[in-house]
Jmol script that loads the backbone (N, CA, C; Angstrom):
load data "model"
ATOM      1  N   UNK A   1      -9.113 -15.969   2.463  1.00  0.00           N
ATOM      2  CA  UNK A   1      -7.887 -15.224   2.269  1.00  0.00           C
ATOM      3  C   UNK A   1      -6.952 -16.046   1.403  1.00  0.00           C
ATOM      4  N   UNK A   2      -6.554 -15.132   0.733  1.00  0.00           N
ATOM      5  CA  UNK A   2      -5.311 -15.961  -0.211  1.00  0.00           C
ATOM      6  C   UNK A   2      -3.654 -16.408   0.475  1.00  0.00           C
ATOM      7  N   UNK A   3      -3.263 -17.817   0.249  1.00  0.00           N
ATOM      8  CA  UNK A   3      -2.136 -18.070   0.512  1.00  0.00           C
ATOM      9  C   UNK A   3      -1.068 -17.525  -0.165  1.00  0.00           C
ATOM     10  N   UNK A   4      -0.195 -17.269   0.645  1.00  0.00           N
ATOM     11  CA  UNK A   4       0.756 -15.835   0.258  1.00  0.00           C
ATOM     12  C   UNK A   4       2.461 -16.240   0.793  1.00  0.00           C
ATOM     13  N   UNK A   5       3.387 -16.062  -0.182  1.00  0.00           N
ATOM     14  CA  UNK A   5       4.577 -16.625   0.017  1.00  0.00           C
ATOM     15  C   UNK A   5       5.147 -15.705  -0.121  1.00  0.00           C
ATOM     16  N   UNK A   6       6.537 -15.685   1.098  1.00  0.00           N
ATOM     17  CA  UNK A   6       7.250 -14.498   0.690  1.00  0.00           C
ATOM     18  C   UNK A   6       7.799 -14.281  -0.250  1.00  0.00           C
ATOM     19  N   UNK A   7       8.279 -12.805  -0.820  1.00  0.00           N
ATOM     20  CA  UNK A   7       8.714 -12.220  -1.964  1.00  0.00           C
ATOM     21  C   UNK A   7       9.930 -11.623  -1.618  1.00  0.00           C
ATOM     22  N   UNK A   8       9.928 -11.071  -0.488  1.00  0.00           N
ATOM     23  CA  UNK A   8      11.273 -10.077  -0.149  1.00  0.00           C
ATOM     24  C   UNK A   8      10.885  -9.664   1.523  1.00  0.00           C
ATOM     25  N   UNK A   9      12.548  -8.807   1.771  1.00  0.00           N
ATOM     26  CA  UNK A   9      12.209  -8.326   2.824  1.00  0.00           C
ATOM     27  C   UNK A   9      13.251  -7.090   2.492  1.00  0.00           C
ATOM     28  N   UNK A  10      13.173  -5.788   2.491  1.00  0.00           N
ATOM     29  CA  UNK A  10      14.177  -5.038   1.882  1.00  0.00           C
ATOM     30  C   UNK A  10      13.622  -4.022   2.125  1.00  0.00           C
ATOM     31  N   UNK A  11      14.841  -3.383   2.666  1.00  0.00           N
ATOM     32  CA  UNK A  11      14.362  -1.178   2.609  1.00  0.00           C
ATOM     33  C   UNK A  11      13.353  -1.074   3.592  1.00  0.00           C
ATOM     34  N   UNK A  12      13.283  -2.293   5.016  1.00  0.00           N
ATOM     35  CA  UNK A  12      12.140  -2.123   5.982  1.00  0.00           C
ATOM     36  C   UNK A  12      11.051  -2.090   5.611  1.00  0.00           C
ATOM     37  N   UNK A  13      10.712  -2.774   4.494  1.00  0.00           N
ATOM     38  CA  UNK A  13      10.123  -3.343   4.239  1.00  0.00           C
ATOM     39  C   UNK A  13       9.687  -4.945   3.632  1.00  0.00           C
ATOM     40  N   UNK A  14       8.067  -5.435   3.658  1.00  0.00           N
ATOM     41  CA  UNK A  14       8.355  -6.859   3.349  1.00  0.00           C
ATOM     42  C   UNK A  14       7.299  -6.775   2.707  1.00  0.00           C
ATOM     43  N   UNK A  15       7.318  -8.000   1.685  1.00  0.00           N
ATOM     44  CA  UNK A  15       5.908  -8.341   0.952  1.00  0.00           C
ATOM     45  C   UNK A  15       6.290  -9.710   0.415  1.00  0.00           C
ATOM     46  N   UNK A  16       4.576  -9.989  -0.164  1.00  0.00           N
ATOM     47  CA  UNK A  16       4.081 -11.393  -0.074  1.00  0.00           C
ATOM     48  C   UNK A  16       3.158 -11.188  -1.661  1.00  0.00           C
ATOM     49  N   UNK A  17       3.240 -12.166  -2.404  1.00  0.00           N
ATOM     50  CA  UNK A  17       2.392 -12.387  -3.275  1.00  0.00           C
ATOM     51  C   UNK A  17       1.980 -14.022  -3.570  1.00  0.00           C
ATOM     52  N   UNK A  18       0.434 -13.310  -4.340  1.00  0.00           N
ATOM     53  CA  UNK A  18      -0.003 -14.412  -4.197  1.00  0.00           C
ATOM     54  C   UNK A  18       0.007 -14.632  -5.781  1.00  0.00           C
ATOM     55  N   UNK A  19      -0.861 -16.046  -6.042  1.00  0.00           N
ATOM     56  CA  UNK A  19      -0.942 -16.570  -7.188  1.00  0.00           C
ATOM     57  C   UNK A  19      -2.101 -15.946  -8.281  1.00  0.00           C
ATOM     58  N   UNK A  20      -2.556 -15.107  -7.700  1.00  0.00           N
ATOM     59  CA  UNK A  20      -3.545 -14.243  -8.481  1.00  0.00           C
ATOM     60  C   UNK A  20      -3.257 -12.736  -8.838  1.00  0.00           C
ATOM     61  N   UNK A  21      -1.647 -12.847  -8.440  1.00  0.00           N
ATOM     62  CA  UNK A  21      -1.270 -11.260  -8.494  1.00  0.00           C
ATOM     63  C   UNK A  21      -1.281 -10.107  -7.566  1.00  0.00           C
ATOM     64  N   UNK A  22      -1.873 -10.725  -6.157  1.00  0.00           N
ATOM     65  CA  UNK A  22      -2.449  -9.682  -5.091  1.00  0.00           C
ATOM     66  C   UNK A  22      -1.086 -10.140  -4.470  1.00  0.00           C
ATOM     67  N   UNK A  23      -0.920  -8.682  -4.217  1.00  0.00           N
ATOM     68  CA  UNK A  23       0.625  -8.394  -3.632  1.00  0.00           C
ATOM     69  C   UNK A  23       0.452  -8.079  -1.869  1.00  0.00           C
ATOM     70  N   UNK A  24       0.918  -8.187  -0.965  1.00  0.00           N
ATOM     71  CA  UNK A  24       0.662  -7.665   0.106  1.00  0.00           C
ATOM     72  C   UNK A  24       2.378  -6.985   0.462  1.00  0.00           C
ATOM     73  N   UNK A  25       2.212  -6.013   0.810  1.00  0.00           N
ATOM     74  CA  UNK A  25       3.383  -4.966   1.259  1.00  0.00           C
ATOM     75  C   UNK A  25       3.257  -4.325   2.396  1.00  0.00           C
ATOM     76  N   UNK A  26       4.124  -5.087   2.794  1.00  0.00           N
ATOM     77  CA  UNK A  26       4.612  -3.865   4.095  1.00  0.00           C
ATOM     78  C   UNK A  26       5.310  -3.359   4.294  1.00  0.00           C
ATOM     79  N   UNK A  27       5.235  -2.115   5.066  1.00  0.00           N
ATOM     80  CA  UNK A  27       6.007  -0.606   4.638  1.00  0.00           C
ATOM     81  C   UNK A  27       5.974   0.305   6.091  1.00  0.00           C
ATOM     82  N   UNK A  28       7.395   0.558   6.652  1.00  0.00           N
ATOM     83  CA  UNK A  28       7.730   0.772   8.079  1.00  0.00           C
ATOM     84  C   UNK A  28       7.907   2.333   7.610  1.00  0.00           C
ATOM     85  N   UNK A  29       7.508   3.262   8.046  1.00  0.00           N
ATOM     86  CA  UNK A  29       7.491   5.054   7.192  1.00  0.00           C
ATOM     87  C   UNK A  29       8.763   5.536   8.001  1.00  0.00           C
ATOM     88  N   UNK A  30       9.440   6.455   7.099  1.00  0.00           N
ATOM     89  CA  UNK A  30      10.856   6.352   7.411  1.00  0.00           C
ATOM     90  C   UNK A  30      11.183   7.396   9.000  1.00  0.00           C
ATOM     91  N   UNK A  31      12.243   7.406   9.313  1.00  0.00           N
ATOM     92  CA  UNK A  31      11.920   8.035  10.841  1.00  0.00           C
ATOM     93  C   UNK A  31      13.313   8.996  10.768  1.00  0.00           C
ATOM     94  N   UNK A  32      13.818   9.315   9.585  1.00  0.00           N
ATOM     95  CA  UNK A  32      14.376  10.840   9.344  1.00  0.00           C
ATOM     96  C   UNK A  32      14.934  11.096   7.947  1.00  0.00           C
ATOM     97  N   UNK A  33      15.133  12.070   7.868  1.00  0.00           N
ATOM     98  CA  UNK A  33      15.298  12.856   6.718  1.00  0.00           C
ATOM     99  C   UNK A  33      14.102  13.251   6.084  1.00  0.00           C
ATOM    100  N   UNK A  34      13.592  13.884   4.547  1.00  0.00           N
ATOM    101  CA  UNK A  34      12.724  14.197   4.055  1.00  0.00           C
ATOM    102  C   UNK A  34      11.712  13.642   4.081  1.00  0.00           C
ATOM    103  N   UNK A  35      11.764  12.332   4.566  1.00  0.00           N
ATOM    104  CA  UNK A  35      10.573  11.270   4.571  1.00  0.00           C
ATOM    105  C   UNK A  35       9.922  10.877   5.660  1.00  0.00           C
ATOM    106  N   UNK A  36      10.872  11.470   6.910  1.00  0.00           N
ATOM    107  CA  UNK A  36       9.682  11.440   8.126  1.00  0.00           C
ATOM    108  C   UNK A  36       8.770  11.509   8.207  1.00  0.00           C
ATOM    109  N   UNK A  37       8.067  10.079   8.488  1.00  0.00           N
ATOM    110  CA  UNK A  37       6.806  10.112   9.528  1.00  0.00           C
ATOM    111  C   UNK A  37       6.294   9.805   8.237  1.00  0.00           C
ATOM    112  N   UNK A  38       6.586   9.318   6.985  1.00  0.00           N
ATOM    113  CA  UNK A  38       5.664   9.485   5.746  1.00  0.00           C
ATOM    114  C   UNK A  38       6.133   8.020   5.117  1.00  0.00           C
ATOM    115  N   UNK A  39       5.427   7.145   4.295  1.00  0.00           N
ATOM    116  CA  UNK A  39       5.539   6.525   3.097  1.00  0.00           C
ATOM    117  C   UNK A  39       6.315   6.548   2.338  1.00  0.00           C
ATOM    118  N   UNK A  40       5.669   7.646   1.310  1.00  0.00           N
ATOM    119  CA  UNK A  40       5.923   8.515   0.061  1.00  0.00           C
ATOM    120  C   UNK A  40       5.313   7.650  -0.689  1.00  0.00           C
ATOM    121  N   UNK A  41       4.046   8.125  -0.859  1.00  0.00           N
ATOM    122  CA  UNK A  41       3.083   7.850  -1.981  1.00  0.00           C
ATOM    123  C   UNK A  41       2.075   8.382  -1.300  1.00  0.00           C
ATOM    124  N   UNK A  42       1.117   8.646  -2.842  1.00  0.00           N
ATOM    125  CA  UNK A  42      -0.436   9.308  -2.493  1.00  0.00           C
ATOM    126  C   UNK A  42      -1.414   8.349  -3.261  1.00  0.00           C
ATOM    127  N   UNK A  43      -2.658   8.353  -3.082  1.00  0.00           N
ATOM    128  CA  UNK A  43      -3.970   7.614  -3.908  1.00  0.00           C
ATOM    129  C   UNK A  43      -5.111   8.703  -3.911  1.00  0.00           C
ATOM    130  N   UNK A  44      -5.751   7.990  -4.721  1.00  0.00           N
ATOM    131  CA  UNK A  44      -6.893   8.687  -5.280  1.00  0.00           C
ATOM    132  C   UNK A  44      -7.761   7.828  -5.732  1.00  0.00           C
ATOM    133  N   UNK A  45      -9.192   8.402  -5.897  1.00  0.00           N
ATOM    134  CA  UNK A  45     -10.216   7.152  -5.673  1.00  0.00           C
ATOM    135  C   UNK A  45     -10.466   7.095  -4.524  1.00  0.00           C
ATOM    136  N   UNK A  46     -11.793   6.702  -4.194  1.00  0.00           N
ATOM    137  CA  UNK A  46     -12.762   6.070  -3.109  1.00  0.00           C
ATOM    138  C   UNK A  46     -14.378   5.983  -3.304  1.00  0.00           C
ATOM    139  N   UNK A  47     -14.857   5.375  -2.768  1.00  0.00           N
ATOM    140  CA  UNK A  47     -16.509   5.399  -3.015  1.00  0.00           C
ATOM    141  C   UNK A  47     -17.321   6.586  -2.883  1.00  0.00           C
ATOM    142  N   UNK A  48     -16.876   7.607  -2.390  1.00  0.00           N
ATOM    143  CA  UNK A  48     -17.300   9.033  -2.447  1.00  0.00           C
ATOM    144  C   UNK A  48     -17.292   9.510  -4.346  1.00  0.00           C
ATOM    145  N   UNK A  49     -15.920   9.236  -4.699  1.00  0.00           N
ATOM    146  CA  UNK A  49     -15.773   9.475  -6.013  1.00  0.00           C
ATOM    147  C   UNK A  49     -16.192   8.150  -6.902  1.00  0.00           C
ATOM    148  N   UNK A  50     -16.859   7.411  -6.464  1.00  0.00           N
ATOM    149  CA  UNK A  50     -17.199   6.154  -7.250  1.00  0.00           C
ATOM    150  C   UNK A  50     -16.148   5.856  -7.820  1.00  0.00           C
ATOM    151  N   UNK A  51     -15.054   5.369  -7.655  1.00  0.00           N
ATOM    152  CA  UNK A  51     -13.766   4.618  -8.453  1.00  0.00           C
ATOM    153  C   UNK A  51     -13.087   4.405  -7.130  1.00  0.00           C
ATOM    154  N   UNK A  52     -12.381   3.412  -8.054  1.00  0.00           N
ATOM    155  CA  UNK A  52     -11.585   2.184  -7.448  1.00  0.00           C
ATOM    156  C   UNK A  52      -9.972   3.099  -6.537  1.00  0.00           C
ATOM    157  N   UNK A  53      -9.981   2.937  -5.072  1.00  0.00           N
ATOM    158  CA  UNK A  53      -9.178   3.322  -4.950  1.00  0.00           C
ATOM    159  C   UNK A  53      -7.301   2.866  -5.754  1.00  0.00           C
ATOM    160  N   UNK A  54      -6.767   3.843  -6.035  1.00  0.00           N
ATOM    161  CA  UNK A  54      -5.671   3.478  -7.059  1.00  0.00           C
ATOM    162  C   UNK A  54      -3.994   4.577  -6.592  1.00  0.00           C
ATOM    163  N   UNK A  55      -2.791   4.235  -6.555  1.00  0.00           N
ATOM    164  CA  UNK A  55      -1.354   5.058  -6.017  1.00  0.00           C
ATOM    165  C   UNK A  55      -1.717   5.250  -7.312  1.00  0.00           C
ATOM    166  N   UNK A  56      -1.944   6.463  -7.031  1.00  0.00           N
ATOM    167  CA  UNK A  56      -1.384   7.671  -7.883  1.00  0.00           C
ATOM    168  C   UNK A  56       0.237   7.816  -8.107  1.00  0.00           C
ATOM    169  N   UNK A  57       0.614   8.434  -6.855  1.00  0.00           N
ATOM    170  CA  UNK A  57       2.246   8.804  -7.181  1.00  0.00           C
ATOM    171  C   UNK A  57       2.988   7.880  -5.838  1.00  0.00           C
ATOM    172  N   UNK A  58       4.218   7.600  -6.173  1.00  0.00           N
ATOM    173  CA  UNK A  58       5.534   6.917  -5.343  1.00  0.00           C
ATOM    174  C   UNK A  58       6.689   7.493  -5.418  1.00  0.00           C
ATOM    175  N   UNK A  59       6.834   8.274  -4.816  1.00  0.00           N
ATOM    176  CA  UNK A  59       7.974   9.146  -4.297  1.00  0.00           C
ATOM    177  C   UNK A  59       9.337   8.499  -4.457  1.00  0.00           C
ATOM    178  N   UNK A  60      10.243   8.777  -5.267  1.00  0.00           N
ATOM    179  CA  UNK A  60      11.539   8.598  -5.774  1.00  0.00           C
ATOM    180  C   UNK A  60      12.242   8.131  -4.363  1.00  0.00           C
ATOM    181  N   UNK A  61      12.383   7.284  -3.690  1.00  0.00           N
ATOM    182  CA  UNK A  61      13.998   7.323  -2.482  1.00  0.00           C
ATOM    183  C   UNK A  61      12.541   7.276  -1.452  1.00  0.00           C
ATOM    184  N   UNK A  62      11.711   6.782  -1.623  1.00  0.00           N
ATOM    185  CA  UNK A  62      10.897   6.767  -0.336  1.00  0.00           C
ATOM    186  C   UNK A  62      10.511   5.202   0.422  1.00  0.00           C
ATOM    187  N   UNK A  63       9.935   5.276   1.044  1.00  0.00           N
ATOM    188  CA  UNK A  63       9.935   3.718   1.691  1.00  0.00           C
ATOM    189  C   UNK A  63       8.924   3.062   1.053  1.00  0.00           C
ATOM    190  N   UNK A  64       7.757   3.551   0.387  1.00  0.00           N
ATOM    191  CA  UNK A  64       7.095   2.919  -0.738  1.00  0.00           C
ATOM    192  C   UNK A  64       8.108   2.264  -2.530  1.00  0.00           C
ATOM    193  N   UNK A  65       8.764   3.062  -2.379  1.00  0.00           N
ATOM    194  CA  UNK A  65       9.550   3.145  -3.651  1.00  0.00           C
ATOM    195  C   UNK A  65      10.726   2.064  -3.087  1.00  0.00           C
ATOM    196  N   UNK A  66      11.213   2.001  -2.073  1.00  0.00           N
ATOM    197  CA  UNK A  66      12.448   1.069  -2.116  1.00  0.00           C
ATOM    198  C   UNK A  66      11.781  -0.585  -1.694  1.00  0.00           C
ATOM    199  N   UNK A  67      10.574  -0.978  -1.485  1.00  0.00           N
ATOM    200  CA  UNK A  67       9.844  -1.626  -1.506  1.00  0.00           C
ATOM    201  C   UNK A  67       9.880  -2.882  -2.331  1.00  0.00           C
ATOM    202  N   UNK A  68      10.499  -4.143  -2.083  1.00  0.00           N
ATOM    203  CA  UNK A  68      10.543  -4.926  -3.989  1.00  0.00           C
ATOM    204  C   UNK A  68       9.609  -6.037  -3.464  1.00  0.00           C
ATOM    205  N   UNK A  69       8.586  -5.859  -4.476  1.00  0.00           N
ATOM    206  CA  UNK A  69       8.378  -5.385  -5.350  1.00  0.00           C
ATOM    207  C   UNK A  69       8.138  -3.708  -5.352  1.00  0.00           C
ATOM    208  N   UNK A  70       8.586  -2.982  -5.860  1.00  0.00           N
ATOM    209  CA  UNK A  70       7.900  -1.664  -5.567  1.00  0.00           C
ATOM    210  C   UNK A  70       6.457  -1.383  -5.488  1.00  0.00           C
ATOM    211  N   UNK A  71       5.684  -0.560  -4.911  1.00  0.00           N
ATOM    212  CA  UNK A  71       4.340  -0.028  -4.935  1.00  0.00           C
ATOM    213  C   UNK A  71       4.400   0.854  -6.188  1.00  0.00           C
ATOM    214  N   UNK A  72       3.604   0.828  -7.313  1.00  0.00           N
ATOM    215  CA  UNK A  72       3.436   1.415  -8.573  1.00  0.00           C
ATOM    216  C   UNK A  72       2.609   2.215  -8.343  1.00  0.00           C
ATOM    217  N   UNK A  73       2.903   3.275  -9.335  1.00  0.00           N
ATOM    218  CA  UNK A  73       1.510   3.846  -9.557  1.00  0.00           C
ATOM    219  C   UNK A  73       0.171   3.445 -10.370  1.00  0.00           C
ATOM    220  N   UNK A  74      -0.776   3.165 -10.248  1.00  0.00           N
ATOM    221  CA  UNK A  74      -1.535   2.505 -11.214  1.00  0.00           C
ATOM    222  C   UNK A  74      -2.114   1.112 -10.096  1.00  0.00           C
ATOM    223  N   UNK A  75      -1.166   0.779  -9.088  1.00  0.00           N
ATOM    224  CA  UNK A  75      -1.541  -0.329  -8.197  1.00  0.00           C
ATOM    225  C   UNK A  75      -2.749   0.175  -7.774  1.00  0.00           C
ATOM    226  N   UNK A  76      -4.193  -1.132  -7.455  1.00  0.00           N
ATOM    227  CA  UNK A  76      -5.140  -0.915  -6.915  1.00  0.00           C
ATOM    228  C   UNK A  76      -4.948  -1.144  -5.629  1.00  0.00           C
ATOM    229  N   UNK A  77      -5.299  -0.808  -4.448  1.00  0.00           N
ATOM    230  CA  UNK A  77      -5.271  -0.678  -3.344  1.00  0.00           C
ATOM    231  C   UNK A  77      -6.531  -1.449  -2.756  1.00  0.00           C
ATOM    232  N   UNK A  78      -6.412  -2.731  -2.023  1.00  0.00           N
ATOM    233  CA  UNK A  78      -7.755  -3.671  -1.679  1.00  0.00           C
ATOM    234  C   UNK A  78      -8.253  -3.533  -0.100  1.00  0.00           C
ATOM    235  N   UNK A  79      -6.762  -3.573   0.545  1.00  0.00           N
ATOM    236  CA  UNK A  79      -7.138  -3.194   1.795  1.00  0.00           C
ATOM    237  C   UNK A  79      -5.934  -2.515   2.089  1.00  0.00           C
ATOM    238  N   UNK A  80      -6.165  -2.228   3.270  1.00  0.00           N
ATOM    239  CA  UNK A  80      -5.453  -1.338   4.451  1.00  0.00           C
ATOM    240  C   UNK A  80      -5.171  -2.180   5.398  1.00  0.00           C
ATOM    241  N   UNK A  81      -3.985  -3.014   5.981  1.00  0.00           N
ATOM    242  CA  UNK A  81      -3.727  -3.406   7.191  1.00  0.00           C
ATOM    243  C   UNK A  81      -5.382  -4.466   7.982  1.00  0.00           C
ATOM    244  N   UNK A  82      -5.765  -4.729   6.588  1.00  0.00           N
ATOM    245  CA  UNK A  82      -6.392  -6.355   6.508  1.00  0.00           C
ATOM    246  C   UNK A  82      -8.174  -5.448   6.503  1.00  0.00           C
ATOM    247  N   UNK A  83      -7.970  -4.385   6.583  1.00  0.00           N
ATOM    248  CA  UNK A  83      -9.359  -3.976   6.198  1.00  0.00           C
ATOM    249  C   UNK A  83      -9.663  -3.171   4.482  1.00  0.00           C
ATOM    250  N   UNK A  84     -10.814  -3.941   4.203  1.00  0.00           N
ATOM    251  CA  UNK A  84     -11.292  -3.693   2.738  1.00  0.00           C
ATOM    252  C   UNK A  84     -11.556  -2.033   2.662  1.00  0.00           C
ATOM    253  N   UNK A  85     -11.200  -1.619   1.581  1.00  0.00           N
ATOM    254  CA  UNK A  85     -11.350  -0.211   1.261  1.00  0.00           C
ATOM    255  C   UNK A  85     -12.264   0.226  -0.143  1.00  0.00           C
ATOM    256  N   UNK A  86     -12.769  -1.104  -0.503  1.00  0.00           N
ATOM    257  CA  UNK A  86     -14.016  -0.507  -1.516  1.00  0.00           C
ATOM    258  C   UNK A  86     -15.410   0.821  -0.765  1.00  0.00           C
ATOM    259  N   UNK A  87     -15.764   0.214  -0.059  1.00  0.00           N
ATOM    260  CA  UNK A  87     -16.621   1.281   0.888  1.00  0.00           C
ATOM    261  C   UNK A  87     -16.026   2.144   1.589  1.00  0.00           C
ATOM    262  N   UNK A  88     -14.955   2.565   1.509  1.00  0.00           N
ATOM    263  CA  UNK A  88     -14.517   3.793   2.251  1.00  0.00           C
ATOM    264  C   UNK A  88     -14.337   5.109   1.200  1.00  0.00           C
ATOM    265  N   UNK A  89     -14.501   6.251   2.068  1.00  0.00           N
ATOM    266  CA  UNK A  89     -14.544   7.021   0.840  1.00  0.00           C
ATOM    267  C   UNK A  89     -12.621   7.815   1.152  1.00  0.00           C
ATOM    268  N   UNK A  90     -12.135   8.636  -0.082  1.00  0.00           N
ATOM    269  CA  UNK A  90     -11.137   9.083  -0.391  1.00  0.00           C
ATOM    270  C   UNK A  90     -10.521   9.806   1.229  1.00  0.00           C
ATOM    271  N   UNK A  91     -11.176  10.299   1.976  1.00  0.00           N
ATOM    272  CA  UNK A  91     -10.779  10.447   3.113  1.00  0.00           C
ATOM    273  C   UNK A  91     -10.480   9.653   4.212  1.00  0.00           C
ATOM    274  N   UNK A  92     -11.356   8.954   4.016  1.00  0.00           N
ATOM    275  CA  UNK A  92     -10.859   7.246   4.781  1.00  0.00           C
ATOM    276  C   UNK A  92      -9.630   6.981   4.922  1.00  0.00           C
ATOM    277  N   UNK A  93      -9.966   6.568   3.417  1.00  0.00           N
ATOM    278  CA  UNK A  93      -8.243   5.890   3.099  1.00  0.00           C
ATOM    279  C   UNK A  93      -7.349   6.452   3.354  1.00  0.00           C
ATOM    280  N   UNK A  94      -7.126   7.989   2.821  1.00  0.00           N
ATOM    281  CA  UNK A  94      -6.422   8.811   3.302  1.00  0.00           C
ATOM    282  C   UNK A  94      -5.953   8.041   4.968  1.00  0.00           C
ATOM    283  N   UNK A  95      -7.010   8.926   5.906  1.00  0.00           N
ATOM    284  CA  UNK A  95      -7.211   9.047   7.100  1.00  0.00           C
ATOM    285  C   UNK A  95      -6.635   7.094   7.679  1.00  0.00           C
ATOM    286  N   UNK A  96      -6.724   6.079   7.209  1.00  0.00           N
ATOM    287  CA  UNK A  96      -6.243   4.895   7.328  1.00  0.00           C
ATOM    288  C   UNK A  96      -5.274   4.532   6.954  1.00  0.00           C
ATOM    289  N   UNK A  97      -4.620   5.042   5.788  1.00  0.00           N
ATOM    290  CA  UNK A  97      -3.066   5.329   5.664  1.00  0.00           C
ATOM    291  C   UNK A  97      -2.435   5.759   7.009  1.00  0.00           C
ATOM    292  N   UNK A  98      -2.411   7.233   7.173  1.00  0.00           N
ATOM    293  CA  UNK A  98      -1.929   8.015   8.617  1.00  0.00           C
ATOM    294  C   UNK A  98      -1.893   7.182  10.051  1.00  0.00           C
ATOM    295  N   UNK A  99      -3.370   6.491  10.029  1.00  0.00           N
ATOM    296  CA  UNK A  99      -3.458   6.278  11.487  1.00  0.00           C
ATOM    297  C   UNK A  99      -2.108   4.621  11.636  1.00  0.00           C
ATOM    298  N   UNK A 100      -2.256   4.568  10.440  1.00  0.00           N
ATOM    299  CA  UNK A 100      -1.148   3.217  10.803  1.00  0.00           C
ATOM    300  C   UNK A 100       0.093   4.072  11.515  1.00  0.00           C
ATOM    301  N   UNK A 101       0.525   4.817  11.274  1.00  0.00           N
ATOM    302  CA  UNK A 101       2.004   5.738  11.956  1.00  0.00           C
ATOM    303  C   UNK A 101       1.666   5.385  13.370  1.00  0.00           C
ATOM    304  N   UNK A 102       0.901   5.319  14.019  1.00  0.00           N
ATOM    305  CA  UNK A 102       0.548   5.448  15.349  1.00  0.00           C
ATOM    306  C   UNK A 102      -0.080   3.711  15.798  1.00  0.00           C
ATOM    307  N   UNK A 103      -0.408   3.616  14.721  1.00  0.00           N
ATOM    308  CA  UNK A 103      -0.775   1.644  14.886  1.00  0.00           C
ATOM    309  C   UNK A 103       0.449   0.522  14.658  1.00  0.00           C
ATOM    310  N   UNK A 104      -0.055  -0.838  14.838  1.00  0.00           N
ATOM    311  CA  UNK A 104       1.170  -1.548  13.801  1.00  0.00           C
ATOM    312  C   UNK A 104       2.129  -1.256  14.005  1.00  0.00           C
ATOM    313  N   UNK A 105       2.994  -0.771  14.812  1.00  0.00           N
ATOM    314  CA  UNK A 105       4.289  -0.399  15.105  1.00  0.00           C
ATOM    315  C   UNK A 105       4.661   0.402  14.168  1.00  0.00           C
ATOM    316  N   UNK A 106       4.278   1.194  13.545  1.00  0.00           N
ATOM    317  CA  UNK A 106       4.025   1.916  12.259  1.00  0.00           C
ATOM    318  C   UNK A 106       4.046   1.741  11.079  1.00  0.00           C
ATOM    319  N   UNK A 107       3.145   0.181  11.288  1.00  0.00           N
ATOM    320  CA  UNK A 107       3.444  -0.379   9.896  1.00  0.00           C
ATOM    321  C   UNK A 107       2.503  -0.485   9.269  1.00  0.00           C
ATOM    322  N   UNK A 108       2.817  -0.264   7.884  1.00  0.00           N
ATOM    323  CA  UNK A 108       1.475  -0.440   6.753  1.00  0.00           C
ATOM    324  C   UNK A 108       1.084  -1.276   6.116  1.00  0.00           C
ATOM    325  N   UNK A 109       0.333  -1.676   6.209  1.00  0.00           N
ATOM    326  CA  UNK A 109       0.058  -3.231   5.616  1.00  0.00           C
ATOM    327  C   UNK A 109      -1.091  -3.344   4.032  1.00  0.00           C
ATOM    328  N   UNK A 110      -0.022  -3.162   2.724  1.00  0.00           N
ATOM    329  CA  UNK A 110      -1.525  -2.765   1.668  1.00  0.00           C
ATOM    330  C   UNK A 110      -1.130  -4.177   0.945  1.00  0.00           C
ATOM    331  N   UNK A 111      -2.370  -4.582   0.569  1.00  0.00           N
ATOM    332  CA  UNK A 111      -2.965  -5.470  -0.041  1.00  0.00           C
ATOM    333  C   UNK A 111      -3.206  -5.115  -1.637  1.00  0.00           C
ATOM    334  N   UNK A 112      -2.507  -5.256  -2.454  1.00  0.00           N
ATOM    335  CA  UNK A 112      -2.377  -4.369  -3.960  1.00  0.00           C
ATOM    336  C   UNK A 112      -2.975  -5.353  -4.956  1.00  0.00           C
ATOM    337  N   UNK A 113      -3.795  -5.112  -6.215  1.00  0.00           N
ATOM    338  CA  UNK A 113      -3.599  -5.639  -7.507  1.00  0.00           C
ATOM    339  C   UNK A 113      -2.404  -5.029  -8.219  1.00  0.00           C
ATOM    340  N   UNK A 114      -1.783  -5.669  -8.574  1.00  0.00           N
ATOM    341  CA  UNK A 114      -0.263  -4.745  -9.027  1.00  0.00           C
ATOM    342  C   UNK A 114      -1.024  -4.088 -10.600  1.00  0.00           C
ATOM    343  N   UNK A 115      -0.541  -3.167 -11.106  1.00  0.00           N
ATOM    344  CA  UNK A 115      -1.247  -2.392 -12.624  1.00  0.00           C
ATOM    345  C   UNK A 115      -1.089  -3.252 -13.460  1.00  0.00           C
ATOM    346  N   UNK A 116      -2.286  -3.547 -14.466  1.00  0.00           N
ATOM    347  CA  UNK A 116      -1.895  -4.415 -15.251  1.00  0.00           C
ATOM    348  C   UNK A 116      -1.922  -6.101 -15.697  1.00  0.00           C
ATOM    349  N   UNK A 117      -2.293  -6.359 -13.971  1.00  0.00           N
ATOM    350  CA  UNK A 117      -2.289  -7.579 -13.856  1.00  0.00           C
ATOM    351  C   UNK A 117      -4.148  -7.691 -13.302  1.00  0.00           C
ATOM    352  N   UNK A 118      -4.715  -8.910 -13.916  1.00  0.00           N
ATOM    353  CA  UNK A 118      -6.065  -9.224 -13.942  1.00  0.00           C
ATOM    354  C   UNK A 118      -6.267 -10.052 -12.868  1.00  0.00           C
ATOM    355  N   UNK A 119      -7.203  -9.821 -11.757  1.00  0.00           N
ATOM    356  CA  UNK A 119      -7.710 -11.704 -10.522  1.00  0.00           C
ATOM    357  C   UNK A 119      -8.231 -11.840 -11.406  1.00  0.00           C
ATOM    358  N   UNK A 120      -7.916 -13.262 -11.189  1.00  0.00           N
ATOM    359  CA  UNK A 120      -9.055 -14.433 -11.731  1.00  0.00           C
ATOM    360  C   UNK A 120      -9.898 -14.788 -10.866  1.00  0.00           C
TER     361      UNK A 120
END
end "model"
wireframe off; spacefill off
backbone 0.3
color backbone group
């Protein structure tokens, strides 16, 4: 596992990056207004569709979006709350997103390549 220093703690949320660009974010889903019970963001990709799971969209004013570093769209998605998501397929992930609401004190724990940026 990579050693990981904090970055922030903001908008109930916190994250950590490392020296290779792998971001880790955590993200508490908001508990009223339009964003109940939700993130705000979606992905696409999984091993069903052979590609790399990837956030698609980040919801303007959402708890993904107020996030700093923010969650991008274009971010690769490595794990889920410390489990790898190359072998899972698009429903998985899905379905492992959600179940954190009810896990983790409802917290989400993603492990990102931020867009753009290469591991070495």
């Amino acid at each position: 596992m990579n050693c990981f220093w904090a970055a922030c703690v903001h908008a109930g949320g916190a994250s950590e990056e490392s020296e290779h660009g792998l971001i880790t974010i955590r993200i508490q889903p908001d508990t009223v207004g339009k964003f109940a019970g939700k993130f705000g963001f979606n992905v696409k990709g999984g091993a069903d569709q052979d590609a790399p799971v990837l956030v698609s969209k980040v919801t303007a004013g959402s708890p993904a979006d107020t996030c700093f570093p923010r969650l991008n769209e274009g971010d690769q998605v490595l794990l889920i709350n410390g489990r790898e998501v190359s072998s899972m397929t698009h429903d998985q992930v899905v379905n492992s997103i959600k179940a954190s609401r009810e896990c983790h004190s409802g917290e989400l724990v993603l492990t990102v390549k931020q867009n753009g940026i290469d591991v070495v």
